[in-house]
N, CA, C and O atoms as a printed pandas DataFrame, in Angstrom:
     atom_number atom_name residue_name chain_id  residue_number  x_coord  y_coord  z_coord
0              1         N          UNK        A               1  -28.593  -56.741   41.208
1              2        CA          UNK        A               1  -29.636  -55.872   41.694
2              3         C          UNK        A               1  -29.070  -54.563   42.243
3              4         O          UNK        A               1  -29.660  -53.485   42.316
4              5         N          UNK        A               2  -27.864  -54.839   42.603
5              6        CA          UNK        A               2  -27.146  -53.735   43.444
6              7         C          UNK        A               2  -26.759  -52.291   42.306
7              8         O          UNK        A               2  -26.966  -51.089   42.469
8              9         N          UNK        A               3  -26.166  -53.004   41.222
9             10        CA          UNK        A               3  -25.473  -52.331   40.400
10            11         C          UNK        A               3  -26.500  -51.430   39.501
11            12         O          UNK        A               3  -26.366  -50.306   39.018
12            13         N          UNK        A               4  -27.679  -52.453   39.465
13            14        CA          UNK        A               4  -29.042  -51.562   38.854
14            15         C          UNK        A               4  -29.251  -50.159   39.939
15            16         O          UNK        A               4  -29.026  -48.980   39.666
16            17         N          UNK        A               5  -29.738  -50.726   41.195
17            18        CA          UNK        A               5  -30.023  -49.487   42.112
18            19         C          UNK        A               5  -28.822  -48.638   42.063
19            20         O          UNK        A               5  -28.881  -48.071   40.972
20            21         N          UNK        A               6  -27.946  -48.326   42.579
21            22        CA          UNK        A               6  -26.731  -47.372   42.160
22            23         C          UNK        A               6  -26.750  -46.534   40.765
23            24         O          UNK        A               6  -26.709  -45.314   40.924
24            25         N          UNK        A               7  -26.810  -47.031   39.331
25            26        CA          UNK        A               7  -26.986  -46.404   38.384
26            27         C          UNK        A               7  -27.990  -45.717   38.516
27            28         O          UNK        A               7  -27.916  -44.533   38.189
28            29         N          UNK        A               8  -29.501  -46.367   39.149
29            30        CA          UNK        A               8  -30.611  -45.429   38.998
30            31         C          UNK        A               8  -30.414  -43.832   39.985
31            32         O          UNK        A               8  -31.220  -42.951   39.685
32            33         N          UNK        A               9  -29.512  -43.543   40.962
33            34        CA          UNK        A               9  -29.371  -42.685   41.743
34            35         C          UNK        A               9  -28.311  -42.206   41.219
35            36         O          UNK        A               9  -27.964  -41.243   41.902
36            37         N          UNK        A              10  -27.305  -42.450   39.980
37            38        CA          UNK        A              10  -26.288  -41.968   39.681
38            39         C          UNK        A              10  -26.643  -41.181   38.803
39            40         O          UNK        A              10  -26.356  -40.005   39.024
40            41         N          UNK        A              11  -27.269  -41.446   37.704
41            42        CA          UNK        A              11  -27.927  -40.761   36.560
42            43         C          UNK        A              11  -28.602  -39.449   37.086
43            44         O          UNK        A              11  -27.806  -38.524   36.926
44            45         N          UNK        A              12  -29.204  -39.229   37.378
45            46        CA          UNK        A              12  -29.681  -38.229   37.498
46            47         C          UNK        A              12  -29.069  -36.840   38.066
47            48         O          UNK        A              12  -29.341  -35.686   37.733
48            49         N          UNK        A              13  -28.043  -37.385   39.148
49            50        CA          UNK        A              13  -27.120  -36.305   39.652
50            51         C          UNK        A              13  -26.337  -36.057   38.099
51            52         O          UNK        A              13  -26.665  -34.990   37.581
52            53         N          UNK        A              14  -25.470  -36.796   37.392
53            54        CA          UNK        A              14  -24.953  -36.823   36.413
54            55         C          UNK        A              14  -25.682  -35.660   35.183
55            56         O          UNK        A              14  -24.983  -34.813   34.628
56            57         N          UNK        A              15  -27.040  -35.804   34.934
57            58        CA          UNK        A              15  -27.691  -35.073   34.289
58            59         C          UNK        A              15  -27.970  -33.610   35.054
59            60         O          UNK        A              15  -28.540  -32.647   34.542
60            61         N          UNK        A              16  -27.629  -33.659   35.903
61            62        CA          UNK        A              16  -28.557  -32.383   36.585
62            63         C          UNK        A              16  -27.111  -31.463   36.726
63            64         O          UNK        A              16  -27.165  -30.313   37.162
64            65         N          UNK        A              17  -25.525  -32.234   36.215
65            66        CA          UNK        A              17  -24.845  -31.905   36.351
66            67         C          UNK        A              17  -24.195  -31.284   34.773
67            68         O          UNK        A              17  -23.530  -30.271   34.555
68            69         N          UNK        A              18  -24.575  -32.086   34.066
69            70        CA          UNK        A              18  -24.129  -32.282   32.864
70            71         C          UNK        A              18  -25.447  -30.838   31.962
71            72         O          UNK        A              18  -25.046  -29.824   31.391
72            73         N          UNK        A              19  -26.146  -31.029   32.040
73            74        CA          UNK        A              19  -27.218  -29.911   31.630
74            75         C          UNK        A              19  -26.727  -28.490   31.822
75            76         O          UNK        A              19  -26.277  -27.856   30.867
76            77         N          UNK        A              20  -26.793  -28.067   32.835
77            78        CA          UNK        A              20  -26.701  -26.658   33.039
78            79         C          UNK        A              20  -25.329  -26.116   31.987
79            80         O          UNK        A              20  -25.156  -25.209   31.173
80            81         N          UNK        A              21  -24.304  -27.558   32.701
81            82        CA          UNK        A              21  -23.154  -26.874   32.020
82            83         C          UNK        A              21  -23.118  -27.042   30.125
83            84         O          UNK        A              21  -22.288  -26.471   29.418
84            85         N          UNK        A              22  -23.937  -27.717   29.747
85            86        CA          UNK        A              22  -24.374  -27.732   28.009
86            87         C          UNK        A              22  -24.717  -26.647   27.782
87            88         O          UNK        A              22  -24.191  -25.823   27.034
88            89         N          UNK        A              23  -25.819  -26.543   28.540
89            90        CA          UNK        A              23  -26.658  -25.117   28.137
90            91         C          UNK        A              23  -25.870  -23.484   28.103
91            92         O          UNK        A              23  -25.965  -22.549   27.308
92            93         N          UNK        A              24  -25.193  -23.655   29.186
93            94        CA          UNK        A              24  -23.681  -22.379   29.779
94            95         C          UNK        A              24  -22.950  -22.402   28.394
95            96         O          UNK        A              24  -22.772  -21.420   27.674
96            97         N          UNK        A              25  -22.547  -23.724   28.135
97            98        CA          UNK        A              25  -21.609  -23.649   26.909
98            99         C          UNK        A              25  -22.548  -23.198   25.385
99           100         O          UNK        A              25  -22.174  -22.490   24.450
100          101         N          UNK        A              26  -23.414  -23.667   25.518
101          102        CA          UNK        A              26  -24.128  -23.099   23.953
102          103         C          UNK        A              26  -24.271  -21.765   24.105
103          104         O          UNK        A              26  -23.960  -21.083   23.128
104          105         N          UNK        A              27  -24.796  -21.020   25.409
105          106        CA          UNK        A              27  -25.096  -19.613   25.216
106          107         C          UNK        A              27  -23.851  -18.837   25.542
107          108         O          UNK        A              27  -24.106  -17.636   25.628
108          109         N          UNK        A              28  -22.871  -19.062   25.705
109          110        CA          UNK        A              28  -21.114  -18.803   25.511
110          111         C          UNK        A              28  -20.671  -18.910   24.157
111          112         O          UNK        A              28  -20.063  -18.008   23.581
112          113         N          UNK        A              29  -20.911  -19.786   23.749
113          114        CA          UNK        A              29  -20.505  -19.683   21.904
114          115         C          UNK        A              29  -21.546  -19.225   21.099
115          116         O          UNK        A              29  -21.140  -18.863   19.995
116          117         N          UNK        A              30  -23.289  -19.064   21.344
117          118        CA          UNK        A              30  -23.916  -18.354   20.793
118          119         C          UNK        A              30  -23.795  -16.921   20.733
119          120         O          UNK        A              30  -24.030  -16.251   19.727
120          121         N          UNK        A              31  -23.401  -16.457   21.895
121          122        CA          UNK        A              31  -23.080  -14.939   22.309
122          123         C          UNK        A              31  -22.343  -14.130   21.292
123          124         O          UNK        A              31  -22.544  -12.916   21.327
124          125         N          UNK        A              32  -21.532  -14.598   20.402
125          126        CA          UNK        A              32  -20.302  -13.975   19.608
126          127         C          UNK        A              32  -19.137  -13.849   20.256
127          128         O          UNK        A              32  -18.991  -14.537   21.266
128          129         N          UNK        A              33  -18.119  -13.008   19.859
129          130        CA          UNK        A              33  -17.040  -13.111   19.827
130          131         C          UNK        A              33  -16.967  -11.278   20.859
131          132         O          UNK        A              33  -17.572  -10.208   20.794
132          133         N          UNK        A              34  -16.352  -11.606   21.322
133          134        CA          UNK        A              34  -16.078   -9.932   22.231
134          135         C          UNK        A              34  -15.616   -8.899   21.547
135          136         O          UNK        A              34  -14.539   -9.241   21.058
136          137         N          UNK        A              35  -15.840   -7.974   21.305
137          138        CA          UNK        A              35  -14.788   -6.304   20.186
138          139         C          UNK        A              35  -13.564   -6.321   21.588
139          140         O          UNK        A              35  -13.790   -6.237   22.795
140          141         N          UNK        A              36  -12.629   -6.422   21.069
141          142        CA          UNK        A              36  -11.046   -6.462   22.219
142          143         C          UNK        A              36  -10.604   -5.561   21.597
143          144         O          UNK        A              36   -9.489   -5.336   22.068
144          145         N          UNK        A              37  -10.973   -4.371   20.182
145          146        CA          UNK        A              37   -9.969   -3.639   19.794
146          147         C          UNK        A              37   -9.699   -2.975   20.251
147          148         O          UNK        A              37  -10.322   -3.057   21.310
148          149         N          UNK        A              38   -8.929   -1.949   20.291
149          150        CA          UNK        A              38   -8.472   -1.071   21.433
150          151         C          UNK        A              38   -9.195    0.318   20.273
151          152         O          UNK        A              38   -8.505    0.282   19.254
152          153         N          UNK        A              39   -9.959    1.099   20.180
153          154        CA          UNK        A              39   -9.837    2.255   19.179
154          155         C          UNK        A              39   -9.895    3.714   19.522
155          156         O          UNK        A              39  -10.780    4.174   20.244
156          157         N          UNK        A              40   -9.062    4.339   19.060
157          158        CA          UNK        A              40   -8.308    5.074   18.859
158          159         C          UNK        A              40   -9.094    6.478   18.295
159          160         O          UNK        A              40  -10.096    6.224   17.626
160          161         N          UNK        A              41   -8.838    7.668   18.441
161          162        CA          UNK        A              41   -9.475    9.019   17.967
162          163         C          UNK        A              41   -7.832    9.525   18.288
163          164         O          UNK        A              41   -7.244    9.456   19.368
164          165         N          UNK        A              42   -7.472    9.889   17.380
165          166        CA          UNK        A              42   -5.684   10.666   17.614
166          167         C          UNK        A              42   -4.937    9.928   18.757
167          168         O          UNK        A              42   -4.538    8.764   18.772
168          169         N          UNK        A              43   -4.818   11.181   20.000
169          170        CA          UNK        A              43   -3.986   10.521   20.966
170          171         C          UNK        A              43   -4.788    9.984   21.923
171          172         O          UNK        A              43   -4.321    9.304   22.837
172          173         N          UNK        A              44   -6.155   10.261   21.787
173          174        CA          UNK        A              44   -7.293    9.249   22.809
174          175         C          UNK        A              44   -7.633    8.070   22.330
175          176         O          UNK        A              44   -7.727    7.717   21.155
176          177         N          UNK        A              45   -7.833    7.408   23.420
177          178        CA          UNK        A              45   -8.496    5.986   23.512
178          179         C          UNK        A              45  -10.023    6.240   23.903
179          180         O          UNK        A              45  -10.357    6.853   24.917
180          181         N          UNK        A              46  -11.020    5.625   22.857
181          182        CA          UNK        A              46  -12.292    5.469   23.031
182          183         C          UNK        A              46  -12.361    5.128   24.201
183          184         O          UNK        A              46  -11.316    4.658   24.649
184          185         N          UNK        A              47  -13.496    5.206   25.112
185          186        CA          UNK        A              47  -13.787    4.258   26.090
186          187         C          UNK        A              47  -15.467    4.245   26.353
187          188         O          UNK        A              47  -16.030    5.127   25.705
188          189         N          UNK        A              48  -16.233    3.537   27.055
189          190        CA          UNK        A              48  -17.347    4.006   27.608
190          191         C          UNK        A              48  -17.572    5.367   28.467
191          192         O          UNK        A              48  -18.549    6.103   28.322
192          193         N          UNK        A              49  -16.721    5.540   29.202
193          194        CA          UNK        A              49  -16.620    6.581   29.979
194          195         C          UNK        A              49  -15.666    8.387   29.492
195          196         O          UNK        A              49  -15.239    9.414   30.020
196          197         N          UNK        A              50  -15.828    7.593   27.919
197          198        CA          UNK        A              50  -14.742    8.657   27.173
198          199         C          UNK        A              50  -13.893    9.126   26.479
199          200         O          UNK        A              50  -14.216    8.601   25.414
200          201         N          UNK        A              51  -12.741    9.928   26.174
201          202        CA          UNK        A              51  -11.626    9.639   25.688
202          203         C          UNK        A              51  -10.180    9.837   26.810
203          204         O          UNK        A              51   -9.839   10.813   27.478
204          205         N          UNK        A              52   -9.714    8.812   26.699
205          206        CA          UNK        A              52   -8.132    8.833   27.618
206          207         C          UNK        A              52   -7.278    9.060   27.084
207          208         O          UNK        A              52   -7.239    8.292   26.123
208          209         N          UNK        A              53   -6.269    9.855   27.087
209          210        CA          UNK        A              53   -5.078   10.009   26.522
210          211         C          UNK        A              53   -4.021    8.912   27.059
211          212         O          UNK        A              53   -3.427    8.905   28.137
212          213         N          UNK        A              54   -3.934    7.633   25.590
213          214        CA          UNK        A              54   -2.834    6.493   26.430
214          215         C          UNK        A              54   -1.154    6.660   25.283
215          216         O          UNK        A              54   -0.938    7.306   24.257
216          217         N          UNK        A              55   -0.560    6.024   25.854
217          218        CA          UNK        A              55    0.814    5.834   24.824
218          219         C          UNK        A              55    0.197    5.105   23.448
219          220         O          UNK        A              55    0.240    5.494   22.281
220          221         N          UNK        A              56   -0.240    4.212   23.879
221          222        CA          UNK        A              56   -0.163    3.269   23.086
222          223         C          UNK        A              56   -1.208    4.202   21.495
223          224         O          UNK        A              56   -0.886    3.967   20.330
224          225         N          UNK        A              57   -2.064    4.916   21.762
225          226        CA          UNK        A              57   -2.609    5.864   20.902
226          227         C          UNK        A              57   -1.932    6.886   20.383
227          228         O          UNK        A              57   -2.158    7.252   19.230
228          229         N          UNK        A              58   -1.123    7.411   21.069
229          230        CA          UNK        A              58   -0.136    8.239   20.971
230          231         C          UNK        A              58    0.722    7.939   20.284
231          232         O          UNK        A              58    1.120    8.853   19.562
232          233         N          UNK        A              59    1.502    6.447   20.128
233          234        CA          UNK        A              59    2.417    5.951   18.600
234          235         C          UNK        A              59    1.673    5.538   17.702
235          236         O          UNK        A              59    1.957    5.745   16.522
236          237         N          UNK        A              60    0.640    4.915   18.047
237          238        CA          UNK        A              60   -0.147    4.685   16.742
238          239         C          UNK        A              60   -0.578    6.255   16.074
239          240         O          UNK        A              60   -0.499    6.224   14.846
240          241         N          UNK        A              61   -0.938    7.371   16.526
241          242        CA          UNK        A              61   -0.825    8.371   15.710
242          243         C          UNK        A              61    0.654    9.170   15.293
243          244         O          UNK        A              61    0.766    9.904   14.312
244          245         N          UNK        A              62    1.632    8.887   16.160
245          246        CA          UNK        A              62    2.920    9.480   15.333
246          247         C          UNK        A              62    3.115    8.355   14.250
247          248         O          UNK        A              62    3.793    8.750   13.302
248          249         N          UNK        A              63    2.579    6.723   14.134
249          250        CA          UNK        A              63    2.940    6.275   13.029
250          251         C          UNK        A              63    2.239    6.947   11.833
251          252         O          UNK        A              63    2.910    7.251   10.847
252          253         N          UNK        A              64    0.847    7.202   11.883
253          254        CA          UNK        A              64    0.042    7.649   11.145
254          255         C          UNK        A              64    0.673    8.766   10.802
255          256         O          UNK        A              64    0.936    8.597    9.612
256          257         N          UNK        A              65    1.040    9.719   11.100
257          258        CA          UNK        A              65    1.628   11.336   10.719
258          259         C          UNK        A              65    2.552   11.175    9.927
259          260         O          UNK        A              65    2.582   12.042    9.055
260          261         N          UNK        A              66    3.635   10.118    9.842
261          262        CA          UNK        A              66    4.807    9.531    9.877
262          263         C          UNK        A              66    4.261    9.203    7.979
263          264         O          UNK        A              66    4.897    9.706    7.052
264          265         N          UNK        A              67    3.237    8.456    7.791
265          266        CA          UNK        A              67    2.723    7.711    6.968
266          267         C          UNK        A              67    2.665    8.793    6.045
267          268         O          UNK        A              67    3.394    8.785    5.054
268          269         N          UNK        A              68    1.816    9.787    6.286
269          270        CA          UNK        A              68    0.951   10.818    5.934
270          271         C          UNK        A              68    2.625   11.451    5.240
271          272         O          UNK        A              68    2.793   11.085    4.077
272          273         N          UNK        A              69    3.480   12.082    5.672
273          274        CA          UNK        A              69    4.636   12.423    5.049
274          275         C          UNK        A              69    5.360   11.384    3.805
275          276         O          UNK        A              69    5.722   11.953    2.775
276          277         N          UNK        A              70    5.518   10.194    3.894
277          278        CA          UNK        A              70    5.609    9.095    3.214
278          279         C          UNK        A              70    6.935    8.146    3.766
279          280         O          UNK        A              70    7.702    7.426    3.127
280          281         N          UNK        A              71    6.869    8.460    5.228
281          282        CA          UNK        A              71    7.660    7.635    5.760
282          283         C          UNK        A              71    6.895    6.188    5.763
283          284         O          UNK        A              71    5.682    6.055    5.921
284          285         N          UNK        A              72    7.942    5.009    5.535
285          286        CA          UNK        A              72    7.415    3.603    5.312
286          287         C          UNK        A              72    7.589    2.994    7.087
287          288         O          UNK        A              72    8.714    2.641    7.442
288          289         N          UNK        A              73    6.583    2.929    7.950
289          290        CA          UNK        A              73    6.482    2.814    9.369
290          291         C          UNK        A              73    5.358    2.183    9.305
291          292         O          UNK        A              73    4.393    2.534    8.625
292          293         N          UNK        A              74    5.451    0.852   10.280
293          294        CA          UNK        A              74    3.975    0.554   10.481
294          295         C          UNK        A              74    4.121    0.739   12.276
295          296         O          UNK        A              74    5.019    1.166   13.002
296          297         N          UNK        A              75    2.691    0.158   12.534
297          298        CA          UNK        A              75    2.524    0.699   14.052
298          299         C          UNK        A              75    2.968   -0.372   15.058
299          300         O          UNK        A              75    2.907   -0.082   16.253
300          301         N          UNK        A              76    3.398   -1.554   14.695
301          302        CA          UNK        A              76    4.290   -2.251   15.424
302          303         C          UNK        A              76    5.836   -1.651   15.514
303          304         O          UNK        A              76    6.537   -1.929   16.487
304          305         N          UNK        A              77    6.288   -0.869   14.510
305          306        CA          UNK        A              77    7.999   -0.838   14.798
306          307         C          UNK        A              77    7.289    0.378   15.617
307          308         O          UNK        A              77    8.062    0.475   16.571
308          309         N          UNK        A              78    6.454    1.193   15.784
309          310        CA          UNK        A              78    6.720    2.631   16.529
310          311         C          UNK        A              78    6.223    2.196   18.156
311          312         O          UNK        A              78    6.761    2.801   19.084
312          313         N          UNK        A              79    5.217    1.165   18.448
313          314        CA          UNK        A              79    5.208    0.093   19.595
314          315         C          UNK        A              79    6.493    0.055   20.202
315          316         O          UNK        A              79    6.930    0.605   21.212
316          317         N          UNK        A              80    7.228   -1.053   19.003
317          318        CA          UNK        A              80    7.952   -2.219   19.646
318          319         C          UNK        A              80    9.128   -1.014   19.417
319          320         O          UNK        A              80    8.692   -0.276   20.300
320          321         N          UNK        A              81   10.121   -0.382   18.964
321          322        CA          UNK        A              81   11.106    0.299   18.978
322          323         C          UNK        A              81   10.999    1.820   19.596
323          324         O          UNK        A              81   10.444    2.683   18.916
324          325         N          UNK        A              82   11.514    2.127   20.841
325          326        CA          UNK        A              82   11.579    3.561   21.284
326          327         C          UNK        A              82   12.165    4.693   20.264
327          328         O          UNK        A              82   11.611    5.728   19.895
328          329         N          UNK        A              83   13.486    4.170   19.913
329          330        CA          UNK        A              83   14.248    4.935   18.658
330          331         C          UNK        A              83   13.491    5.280   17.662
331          332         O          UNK        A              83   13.662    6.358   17.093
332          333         N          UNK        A              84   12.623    4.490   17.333
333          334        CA          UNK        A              84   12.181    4.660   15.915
334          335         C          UNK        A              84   10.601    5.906   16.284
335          336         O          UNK        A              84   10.048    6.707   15.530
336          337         N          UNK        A              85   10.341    5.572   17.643
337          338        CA          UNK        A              85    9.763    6.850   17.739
338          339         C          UNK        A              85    9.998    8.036   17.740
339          340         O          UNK        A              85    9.287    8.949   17.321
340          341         N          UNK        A              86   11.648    8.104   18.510
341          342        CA          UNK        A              86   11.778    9.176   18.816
342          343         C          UNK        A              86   12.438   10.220   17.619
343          344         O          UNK        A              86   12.449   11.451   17.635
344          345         N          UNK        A              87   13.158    8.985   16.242
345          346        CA          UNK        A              87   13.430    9.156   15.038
346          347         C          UNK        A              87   11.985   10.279   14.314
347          348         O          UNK        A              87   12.102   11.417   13.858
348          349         N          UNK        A              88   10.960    9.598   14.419
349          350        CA          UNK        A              88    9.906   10.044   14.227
350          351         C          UNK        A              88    9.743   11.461   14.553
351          352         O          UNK        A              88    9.877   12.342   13.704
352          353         N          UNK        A              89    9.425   11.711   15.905
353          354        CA          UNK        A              89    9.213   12.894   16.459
354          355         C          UNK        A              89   10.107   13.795   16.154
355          356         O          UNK        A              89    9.788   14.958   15.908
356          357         N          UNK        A              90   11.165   13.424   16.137
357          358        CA          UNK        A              90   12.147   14.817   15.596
358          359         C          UNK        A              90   11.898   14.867   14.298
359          360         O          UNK        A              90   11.904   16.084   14.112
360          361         N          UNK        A              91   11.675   14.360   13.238
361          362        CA          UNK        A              91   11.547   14.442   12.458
362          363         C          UNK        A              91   10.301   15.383   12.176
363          364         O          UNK        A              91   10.403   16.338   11.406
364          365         N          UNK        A              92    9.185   15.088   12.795
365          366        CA          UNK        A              92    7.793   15.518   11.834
366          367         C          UNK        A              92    7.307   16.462   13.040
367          368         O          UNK        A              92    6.434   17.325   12.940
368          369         N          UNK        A              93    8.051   16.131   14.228
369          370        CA          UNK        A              93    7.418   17.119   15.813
370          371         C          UNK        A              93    6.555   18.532   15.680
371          372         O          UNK        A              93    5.593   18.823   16.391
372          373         N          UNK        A              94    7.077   19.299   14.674
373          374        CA          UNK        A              94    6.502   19.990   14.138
374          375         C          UNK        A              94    5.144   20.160   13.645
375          376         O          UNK        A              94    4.542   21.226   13.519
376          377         N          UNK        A              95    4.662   18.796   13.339
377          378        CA          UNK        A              95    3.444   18.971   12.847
378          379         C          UNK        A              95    2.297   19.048   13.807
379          380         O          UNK        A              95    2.052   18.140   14.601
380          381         N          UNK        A              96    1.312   20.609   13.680
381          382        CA          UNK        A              96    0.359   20.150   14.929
382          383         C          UNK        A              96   -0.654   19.138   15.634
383          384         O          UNK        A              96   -1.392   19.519   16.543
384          385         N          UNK        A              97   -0.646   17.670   15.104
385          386        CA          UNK        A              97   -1.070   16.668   14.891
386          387         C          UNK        A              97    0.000   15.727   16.329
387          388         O          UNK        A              97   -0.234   14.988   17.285
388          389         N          UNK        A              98    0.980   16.248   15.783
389          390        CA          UNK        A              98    1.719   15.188   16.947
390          391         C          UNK        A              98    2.543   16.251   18.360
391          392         O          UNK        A              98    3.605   16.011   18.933
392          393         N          UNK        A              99    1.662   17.328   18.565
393          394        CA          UNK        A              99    1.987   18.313   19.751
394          395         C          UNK        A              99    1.930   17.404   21.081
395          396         O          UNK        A              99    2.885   17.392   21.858
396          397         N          UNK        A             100    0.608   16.539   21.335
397          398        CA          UNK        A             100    0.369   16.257   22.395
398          399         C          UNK        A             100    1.489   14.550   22.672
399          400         O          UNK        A             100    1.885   14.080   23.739
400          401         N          UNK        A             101    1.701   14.016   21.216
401          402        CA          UNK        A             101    2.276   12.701   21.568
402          403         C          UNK        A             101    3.838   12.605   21.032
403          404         O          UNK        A             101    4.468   11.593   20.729
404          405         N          UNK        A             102    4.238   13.931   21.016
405          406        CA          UNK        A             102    5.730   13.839   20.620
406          407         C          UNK        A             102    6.370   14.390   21.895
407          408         O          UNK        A             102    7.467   14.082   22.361
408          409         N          UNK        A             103    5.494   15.247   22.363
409          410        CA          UNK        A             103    5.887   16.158   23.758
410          411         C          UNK        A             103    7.644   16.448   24.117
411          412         O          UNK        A             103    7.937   17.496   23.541
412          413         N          UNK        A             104    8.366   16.116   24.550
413          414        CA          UNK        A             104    9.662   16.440   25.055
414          415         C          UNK        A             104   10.440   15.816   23.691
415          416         O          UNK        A             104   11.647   15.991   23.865
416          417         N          UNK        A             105   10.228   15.263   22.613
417          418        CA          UNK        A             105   10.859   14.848   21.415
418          419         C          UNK        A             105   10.559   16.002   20.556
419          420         O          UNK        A             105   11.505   16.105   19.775
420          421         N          UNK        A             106    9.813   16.786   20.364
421          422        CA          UNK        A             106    9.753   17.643   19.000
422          423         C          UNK        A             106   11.204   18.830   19.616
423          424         O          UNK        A             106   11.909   19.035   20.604
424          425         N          UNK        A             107   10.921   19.405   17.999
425          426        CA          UNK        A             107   11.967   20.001   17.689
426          427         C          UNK        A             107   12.073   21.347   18.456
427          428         O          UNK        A             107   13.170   21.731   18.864
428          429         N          UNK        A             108   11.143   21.937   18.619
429          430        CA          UNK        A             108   10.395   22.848   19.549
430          431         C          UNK        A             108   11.315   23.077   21.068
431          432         O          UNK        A             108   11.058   24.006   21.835
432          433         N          UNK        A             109   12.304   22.157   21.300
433          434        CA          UNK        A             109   12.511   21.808   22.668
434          435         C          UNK        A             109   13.706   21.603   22.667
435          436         O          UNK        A             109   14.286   21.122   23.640
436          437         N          UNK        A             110   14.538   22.073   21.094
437          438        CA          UNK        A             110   15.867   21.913   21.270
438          439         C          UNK        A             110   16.619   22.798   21.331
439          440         O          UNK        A             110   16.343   23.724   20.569
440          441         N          UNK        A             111   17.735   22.957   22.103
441          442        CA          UNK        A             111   18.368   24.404   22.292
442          443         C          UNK        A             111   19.431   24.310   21.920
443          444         O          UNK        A             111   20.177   23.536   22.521
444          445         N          UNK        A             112   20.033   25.222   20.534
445          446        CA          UNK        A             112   21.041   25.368   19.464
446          447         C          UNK        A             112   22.003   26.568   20.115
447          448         O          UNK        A             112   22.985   26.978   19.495
């Protein structure tokens, strides 16, 4: 008799517990998937509030410039390797495309 009364007062906390959090989880995976990309306009970063001038936009367009000449670069080695940026910038610094993200690397800045 005991074990009956106990279940009947258990259940219901159980459900009242178990519900909300079903429902949380269906409209969490109904929702979609979040946009995490980061995107990019040259050396700005989109944002709600605008465009920011970040690094990380800033090699992804010296890779792009880089490309555009027919250097073989993707935008992880110009990320992940400093050299290979700065290979870059001397190289193409010149071009008015990479003024703002080659800055103290272009050629512009060397004294012969």
């Amino acid at each position: 008799m005991q074990i009956r009364n106990v279940t009947q007062r258990v259940t219901p906390i159980l459900l009242g517990a178990l519900v909300p959090a079903a429902l949380g989880l269906g409209l969490a995976l109904s929702a979609g998937p979040a946009e995490a990309r980061i995107k990019c306009n040259g050396i700005f970063q989109q944002n709600k509030n605008g465009p920011i001038a970040t690094p990380y936009c800033a090699e992804q367009e010296i890779a792009r410039v880089a490309r555009s000449y027919g250097e073989k670069v993707t935008d992880a080695e110009v990320h992940n390797n400093p050299l290979t940026k700065v290979r870059l910038c001397q190289l193409y610094g010149n071009d008015n495309r990479l003024k703002g993200a080659c800055g103290a690397y272009s050629p512009d800045n060397y004294r012969f």
